[in-house]
C-alpha positions as a LaTeX table, in Angstrom:
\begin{tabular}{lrrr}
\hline
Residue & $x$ (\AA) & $y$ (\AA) & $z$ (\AA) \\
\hline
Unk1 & $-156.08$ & 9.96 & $-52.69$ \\
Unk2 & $-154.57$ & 13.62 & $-53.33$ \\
Unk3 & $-155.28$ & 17.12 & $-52.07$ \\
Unk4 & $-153.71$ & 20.23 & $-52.58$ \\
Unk5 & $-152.85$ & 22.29 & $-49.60$ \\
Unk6 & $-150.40$ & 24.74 & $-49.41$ \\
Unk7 & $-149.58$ & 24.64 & $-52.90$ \\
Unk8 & $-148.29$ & 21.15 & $-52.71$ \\
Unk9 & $-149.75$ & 17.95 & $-53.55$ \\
Unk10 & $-150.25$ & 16.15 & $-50.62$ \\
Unk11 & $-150.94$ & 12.04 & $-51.52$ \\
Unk12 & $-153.04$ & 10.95 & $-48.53$ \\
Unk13 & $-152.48$ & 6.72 & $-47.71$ \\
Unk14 & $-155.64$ & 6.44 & $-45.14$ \\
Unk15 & $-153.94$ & 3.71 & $-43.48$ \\
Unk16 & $-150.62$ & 5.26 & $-42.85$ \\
Unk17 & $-152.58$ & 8.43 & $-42.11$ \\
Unk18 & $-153.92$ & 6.62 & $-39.36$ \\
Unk19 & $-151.12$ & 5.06 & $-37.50$ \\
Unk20 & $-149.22$ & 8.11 & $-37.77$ \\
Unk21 & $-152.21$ & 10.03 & $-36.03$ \\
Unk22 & $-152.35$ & 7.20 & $-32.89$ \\
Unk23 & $-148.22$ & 7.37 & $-33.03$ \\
Unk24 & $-148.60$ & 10.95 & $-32.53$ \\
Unk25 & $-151.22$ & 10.42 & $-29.94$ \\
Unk26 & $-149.37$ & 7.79 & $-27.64$ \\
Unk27 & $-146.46$ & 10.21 & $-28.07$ \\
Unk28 & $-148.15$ & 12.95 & $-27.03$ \\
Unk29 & $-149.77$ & 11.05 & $-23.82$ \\
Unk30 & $-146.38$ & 10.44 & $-22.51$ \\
Unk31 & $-144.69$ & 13.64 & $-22.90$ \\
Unk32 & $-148.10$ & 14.69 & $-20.95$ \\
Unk33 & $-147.82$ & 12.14 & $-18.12$ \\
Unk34 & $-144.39$ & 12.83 & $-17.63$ \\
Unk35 & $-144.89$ & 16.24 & $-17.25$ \\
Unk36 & $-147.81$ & 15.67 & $-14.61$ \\
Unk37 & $-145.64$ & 13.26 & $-12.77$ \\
Unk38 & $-143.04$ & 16.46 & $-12.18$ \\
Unk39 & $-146.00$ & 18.20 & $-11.08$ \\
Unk40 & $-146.32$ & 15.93 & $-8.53$ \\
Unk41 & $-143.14$ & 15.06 & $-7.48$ \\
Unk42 & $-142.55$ & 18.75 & $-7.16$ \\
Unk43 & $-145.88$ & 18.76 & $-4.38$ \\
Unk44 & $-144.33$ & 15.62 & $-2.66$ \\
Unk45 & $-141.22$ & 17.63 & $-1.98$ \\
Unk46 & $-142.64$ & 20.56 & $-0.76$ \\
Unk47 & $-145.04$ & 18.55 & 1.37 \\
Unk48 & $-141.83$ & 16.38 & 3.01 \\
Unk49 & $-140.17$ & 19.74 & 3.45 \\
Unk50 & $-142.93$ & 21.07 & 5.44 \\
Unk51 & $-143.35$ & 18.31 & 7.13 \\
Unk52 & $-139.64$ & 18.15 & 8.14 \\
Unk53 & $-139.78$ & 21.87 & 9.83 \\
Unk54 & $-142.33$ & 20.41 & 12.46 \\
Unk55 & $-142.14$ & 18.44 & 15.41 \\
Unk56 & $-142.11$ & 15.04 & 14.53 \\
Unk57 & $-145.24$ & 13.32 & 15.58 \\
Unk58 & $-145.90$ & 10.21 & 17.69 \\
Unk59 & $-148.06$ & 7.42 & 16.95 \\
Unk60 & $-151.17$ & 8.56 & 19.07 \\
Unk61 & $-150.78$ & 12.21 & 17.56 \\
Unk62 & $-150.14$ & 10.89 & 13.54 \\
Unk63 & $-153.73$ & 8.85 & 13.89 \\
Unk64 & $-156.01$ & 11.22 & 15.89 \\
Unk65 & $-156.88$ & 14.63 & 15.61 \\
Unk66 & $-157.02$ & 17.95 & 18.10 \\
Unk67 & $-160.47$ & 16.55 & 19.46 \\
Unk68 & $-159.08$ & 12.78 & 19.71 \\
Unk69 & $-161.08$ & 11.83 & 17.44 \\
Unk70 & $-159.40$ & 8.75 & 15.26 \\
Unk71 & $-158.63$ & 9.94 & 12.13 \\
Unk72 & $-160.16$ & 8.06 & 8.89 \\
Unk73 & $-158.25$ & 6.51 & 6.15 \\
Unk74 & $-159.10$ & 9.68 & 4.21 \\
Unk75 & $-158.52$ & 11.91 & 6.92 \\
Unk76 & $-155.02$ & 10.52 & 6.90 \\
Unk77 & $-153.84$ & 11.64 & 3.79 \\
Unk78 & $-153.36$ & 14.41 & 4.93 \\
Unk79 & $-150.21$ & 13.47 & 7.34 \\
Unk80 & $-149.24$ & 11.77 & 4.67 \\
Unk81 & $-145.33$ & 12.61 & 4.43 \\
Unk82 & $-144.90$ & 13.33 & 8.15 \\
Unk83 & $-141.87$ & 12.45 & 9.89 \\
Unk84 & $-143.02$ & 10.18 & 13.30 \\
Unk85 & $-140.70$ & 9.37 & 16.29 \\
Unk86 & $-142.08$ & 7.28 & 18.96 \\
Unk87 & $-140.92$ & 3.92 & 20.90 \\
Unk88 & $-142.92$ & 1.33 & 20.07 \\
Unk89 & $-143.33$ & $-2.61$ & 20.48 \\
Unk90 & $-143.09$ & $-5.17$ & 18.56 \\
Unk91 & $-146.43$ & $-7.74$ & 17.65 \\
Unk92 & $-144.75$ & $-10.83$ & 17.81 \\
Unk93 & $-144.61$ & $-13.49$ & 15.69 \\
Unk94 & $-145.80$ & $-11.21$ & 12.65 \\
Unk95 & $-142.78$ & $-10.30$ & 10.18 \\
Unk96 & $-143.51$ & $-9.97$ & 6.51 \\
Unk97 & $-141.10$ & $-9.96$ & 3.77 \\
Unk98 & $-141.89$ & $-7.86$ & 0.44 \\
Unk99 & $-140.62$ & $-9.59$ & $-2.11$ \\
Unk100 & $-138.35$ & $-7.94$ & $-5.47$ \\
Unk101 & $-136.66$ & $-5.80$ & $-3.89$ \\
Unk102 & $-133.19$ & $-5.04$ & $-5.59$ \\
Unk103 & $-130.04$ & $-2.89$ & $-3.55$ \\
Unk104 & $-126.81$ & $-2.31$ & $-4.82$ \\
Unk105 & $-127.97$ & $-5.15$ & $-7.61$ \\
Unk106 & $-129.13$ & $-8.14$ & $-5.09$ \\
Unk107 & $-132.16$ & $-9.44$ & $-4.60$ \\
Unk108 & $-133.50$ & $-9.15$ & $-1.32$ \\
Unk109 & $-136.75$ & $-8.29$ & 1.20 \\
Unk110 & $-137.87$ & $-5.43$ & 2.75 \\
Unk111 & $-138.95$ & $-6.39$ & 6.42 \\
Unk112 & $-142.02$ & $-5.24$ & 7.33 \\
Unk113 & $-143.55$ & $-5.57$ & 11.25 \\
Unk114 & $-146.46$ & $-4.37$ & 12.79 \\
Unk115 & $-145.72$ & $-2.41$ & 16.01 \\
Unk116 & $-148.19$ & $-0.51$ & 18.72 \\
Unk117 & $-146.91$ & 2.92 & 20.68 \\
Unk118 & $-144.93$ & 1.88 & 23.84 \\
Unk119 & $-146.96$ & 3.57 & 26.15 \\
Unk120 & $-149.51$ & 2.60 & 28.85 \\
Unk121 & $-152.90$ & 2.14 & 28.01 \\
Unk122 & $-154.34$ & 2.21 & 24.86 \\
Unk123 & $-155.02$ & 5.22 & 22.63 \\
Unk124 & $-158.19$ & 7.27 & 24.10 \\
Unk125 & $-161.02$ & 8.35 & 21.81 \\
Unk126 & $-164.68$ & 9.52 & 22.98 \\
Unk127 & $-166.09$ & 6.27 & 22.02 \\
Unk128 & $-163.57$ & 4.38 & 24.29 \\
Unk129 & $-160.04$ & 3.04 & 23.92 \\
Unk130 & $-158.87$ & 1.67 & 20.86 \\
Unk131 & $-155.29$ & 0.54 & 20.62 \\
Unk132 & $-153.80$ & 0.86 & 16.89 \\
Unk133 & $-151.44$ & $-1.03$ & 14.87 \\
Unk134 & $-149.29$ & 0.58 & 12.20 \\
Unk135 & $-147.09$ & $-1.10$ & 10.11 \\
Unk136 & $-143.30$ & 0.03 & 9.77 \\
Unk137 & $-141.07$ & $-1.25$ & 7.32 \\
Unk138 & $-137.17$ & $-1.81$ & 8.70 \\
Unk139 & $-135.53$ & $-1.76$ & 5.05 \\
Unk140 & $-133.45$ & $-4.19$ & 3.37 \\
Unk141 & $-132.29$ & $-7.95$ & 4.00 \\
Unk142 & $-130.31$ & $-10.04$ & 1.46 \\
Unk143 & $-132.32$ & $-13.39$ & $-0.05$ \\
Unk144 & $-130.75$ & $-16.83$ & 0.25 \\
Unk145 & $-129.38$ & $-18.53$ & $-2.65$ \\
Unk146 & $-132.00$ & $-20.87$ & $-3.18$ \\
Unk147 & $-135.98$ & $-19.17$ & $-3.71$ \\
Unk148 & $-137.70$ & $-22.01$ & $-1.08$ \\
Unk149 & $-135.74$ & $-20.70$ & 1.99 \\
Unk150 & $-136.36$ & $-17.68$ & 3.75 \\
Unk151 & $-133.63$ & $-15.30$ & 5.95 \\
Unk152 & $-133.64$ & $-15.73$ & 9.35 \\
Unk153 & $-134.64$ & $-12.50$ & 10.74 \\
Unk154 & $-133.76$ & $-11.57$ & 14.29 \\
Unk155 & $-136.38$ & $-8.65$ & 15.51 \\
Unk156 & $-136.18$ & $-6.82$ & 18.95 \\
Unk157 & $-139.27$ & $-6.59$ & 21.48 \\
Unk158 & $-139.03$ & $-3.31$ & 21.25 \\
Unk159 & $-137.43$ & $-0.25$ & 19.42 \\
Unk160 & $-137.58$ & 3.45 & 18.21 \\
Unk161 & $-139.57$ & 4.18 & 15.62 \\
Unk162 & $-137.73$ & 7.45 & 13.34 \\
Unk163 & $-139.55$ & 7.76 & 9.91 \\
Unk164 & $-141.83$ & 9.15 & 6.92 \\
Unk165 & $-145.55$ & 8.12 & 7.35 \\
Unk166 & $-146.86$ & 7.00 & 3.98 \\
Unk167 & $-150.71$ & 7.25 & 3.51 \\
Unk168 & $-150.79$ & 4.79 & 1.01 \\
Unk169 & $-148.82$ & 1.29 & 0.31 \\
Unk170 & $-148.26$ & $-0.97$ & $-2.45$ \\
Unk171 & $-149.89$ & $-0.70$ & $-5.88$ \\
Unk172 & $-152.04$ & $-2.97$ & $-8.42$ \\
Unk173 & $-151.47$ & $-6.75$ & $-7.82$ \\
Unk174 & $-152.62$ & $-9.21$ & $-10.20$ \\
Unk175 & $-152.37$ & $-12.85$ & $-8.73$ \\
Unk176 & $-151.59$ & $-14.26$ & $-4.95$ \\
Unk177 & $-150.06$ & $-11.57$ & $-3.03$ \\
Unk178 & $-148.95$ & $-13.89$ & 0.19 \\
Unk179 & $-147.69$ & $-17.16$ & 0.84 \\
Unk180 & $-149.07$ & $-18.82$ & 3.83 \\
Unk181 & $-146.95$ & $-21.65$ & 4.80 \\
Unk182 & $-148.32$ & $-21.74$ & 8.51 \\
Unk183 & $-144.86$ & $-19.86$ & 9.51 \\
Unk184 & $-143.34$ & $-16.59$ & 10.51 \\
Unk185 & $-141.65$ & $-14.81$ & 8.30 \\
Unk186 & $-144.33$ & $-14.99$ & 5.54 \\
Unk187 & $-143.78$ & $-13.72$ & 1.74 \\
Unk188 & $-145.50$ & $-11.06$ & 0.22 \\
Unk189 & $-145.84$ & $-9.46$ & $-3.03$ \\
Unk190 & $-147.45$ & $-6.14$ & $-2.08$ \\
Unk191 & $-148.53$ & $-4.84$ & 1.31 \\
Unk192 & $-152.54$ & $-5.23$ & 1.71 \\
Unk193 & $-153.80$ & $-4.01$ & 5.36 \\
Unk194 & $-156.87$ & $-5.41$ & 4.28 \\
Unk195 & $-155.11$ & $-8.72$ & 4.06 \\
Unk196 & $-152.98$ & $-8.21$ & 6.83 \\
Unk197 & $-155.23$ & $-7.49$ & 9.17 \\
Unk198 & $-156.79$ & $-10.72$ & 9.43 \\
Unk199 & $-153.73$ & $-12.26$ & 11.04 \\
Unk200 & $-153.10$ & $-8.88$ & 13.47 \\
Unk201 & $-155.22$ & $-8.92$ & 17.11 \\
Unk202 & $-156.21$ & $-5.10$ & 16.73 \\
Unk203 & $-157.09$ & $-2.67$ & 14.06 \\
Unk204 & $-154.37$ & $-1.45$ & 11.89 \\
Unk205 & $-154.36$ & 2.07 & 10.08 \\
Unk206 & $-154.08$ & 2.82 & 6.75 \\
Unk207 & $-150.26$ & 3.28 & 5.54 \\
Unk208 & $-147.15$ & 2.61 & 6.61 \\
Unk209 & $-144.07$ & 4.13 & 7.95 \\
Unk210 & $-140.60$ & 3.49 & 6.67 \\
Unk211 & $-137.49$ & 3.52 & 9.35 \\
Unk212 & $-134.42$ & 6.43 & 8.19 \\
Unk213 & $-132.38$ & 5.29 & 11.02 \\
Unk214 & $-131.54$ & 2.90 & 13.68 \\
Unk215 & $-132.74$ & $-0.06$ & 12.09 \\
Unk216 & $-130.83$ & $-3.13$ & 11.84 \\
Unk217 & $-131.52$ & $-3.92$ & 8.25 \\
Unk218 & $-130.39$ & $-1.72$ & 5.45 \\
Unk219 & $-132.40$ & 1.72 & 4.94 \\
Unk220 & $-132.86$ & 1.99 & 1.27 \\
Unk221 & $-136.26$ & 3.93 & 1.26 \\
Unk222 & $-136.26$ & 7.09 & $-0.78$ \\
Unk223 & $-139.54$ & 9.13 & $-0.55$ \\
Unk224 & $-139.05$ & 10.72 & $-3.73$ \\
Unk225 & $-136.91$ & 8.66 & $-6.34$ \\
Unk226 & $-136.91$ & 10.83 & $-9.44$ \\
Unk227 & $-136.56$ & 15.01 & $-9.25$ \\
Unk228 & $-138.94$ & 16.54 & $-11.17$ \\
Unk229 & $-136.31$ & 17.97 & $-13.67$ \\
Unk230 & $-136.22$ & 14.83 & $-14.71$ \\
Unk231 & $-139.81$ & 14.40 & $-15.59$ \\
Unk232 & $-139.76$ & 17.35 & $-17.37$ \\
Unk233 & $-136.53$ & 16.30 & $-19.04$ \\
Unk234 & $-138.53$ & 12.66 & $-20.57$ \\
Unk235 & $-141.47$ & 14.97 & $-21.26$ \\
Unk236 & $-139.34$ & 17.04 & $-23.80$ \\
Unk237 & $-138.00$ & 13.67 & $-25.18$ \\
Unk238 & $-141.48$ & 12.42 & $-25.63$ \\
Unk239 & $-143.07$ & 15.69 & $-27.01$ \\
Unk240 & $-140.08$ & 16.47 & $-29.50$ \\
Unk241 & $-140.38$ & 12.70 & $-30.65$ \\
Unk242 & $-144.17$ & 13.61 & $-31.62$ \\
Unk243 & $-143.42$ & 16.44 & $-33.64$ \\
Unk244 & $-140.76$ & 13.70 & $-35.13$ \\
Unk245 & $-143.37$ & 11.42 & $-36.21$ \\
Unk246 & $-145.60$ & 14.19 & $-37.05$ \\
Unk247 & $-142.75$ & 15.87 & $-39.35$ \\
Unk248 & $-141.82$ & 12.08 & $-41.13$ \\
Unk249 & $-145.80$ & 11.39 & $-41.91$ \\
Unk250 & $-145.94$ & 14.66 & $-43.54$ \\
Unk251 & $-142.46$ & 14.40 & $-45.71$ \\
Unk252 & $-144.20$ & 10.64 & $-46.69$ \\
Unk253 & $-147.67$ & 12.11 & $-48.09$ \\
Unk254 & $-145.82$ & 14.95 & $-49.56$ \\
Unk255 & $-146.36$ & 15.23 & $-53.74$ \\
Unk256 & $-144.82$ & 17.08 & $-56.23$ \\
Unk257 & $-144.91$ & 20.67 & $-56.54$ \\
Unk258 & $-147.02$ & 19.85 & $-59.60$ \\
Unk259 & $-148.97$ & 17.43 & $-60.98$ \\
Unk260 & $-148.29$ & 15.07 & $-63.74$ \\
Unk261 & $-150.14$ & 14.45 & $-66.55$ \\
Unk262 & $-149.01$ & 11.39 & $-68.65$ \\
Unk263 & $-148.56$ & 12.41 & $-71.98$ \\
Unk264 & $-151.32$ & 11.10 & $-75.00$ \\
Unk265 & $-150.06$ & 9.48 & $-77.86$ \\
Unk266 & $-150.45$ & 11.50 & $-80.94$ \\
\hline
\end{tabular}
């Protein structure tokens, strides 16, 4: 098929015209994302920084509210980024390791533990006392050579909790996320409190906090991994790639300047 348009003859392949137009489209959705993502990353960094100009909050303040009330999953978004500091003891046997986690190019574990506020009694709402679990991860331990064993991981009774309060933890899973063997430490693909907390004693809130110092495995956590310039950097790359494919289906259904007639025979 040909149109004219623009004083060119434009030959239009229906097909082609079509997978150029959903190129263009994915194209387009990424350069998009990308640039949402440095929206985001640029809130996330002005939320930490706020968050790092205040007092750092213990465990009893992070999860309840000015009239003690216990805060809801929801509610807690809204800490979500503060910096917590509070001693704190450790739920024995419970140790999880998060599996695929790469530093400095080995494959390793991120311990993760529940812990309670080191404090007497429990935490005091209107309704009564409820005491609350929280999960903390202690960063980085090296795997063994072979995948069947586990590292032997050596936790004290009690320590100093110094970290970033995450409202939410772990992403989509497709398949088993733990491995039950009947033994402490215990595999995990993604943290689930709605899976752990069938194997804790108490309630556990929503989240997790990750240890910035005095921990001894290896801190590797990085709130937020990519700036935002460089978001915006892969949504230039995706958008100028767009008007690339845009620009190449347009030089392809470009004609002649004129149109040919096949001469008759006389």
């Amino acid at each position: 098929m040909t149109i004219i348009a623009f004083n060119r003859h434009w030959i239009v392949r229906w097909h082609w015209l079509l997978i150029n137009f959903i190129a263009v489209a994915i194209l387009l959705s990424l350069s998009f994302w990308q640039w949402q993502r440095a929206a985001q990353k640029q809130q996330s960094l002005h939320m930490l920084s706020q968050w790092q100009m205040q007092k750092a909050l213990s465990l009893r303040e992070l999860i309840t509210d000015q009239s003690t009330a216990l805060l809801s999953s929801e509610s807690l978004m809204a800490r979500d980024g503060a910096t917590v500091n509070f001693p704190a003891r450790w739920l024995a046997p419970y140790v999880w390791l998060l599996d695929n986690q790469i530093l400095m190019g080995r494959p390793g574990y991120d311990v993760i533990i529940p812990v309670q506020e080191n404090n007497p009694g429990n935490i005091a709402l209107n309704s009564g006392a409820i005491s609350s679990i929280v999960l903390v991860n202690l960063g980085w331990v090296a795997a063994p050579a072979q995948r069947t064993d586990l590292p032997a991981i050596q936790i004290p009774a009690e320590l100093i909790v110094q970290g970033i309060y995450r409202a939410q933890a772990g992403s989509f899973l497709l398949g088993k996320n733990l491995e039950d063997l009947g033994q402490w430490p215990m595999r995990m693909q993604q943290p689930d409190n709605k899976l752990l907390i069938t194997y804790l004693p108490d309630s556990l809130i929503a989240g997790m906090i990750y240890q910035q110092r005095e921990s001894p495995f290896a801190i590797h956590y990085h709130p937020v991994v990519l700036p935002p310039e460089r978001h915006k950097a892969y949504a230039l790359q995706w958008f100028l790639l767009a008007m690339a494919a845009l620009l190449v289906g347009l030089a392809c259904a470009k004609g002649n300047d004129e149109p040919h007639f096949a001469e008759k025979p006389l």
